[in-house]
C-alpha positions as CSV (number, residue, x, y, z in Angstrom):
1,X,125.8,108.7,94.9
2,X,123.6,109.2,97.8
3,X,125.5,108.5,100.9
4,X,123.8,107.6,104.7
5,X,125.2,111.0,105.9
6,X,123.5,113.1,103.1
7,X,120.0,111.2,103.1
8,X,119.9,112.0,107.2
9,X,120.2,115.4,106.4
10,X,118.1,115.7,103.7
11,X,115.3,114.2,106.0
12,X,116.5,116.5,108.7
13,X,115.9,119.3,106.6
14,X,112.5,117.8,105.4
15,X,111.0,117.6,109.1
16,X,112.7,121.1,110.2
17,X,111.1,122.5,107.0
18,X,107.5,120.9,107.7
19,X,108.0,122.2,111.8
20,X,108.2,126.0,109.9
21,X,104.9,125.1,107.7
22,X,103.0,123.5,111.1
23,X,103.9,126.9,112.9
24,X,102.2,128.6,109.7
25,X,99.1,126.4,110.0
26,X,98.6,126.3,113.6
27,X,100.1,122.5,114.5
28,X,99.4,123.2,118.3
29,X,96.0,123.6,118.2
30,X,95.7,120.3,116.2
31,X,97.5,118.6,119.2
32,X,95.1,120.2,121.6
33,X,98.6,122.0,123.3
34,X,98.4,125.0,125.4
35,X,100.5,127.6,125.1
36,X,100.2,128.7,121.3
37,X,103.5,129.6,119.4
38,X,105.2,129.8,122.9
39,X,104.9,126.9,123.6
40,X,105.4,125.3,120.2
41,X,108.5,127.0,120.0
42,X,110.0,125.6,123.2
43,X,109.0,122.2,122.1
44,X,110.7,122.9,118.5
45,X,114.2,123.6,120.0
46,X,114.1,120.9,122.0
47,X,113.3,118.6,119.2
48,X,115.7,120.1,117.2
49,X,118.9,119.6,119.4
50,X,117.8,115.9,120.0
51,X,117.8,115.8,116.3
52,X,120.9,117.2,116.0
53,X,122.6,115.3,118.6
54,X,121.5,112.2,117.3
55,X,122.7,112.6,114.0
56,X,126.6,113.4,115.7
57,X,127.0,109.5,116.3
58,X,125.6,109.2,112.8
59,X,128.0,111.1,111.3
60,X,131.2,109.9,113.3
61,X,129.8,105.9,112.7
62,X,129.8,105.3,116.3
63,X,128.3,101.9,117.4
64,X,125.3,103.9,118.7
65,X,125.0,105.8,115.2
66,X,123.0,103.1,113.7
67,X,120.2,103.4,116.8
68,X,120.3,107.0,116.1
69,X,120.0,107.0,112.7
70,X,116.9,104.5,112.7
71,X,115.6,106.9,115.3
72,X,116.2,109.9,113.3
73,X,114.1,107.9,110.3
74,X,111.4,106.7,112.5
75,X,111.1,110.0,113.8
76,X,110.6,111.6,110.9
77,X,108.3,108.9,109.3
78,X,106.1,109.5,111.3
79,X,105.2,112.9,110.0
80,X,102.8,111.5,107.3
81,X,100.7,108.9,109.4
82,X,100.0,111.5,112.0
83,X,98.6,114.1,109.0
84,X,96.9,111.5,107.5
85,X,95.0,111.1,110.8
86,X,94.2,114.9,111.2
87,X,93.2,114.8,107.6
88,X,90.4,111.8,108.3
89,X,89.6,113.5,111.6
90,X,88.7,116.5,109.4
91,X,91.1,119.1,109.8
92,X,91.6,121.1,106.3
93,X,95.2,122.6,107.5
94,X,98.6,121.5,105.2
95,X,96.4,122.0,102.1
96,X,99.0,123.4,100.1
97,X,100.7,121.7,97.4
98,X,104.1,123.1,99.3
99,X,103.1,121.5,102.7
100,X,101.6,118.4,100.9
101,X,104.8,117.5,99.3
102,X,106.8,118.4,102.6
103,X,105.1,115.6,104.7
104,X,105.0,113.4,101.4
105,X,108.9,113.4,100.9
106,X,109.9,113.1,104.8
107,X,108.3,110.0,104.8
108,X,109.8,108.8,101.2
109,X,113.4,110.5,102.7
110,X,112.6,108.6,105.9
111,X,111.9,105.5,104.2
112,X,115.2,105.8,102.3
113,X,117.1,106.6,105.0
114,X,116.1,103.4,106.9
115,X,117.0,101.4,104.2
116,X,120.4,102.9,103.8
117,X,120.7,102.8,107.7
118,X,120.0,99.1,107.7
119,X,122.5,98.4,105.0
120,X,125.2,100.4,106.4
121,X,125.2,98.8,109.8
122,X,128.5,97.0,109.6
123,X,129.9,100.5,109.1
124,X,128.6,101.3,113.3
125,X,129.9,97.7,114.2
126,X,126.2,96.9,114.8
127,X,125.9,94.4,112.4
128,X,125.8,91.7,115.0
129,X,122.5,94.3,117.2
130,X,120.9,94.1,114.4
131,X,120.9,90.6,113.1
């Protein structure tokens, strides 16, 4: 049975996987960043360890877990609406069956993961947050 815990991680995975496959393709330059790989780099640890450290609450159901967990999702949903606007503003990178189905199952994981996060809220004791 697919649990909250395994379905973060499995998304986490996902994006980390698709942030190795945007350093292939050149994501930084899309964005218009200075600073190449360097910079990319810098900005890919620092994303990771936010990651990370959002998913401990997640993991030790902590009241703020649920927050984090919905922010982990969000996060990570929002991988596909941001290619989908580089592809209609003509960019021809993430081409690749491999890349295509990276950003295509974060958002389905991501979408699966905020579902489960919703239902499990009474686990965090933020079923009376979140309505």
């Amino acid at each position: 049975m697919l649990t909250l815990n395994r379905i973060a991680v499995l998304d986490i995975a996902l994006v980390f996987a698709h942030q190795g496959d945007a350093a292939y393709w050149h994501e930084w330059e899309m964005f218009g960043l200075p600073g190449g790989i360097q910079l990319f780099n810098v900005f890919n640890v620092l994303v990771f360890t936010l990651v990370l450290a959002l998913f401990i609450p997640v993991v030790q159901r902590r009241p703020a877990g649920w927050g984090c967990s919905m922010a982990i999702a969000a996060l990570c949903a929002s991988v596909l609406p941001i290619h989908a606007g580089f592809a209609l503003a003509g960019f021809d990178q993430f081409h690749l069956p491999v890349s295509i189905a990276l950003i295509g199952a974060t958002f389905v994981a991501a979408v699966v993961h905020g579902v489960m996060t919703w239902r499990a809220r009474p686990e965090f004791g933020a079923a009376r947050l979140a309505g």
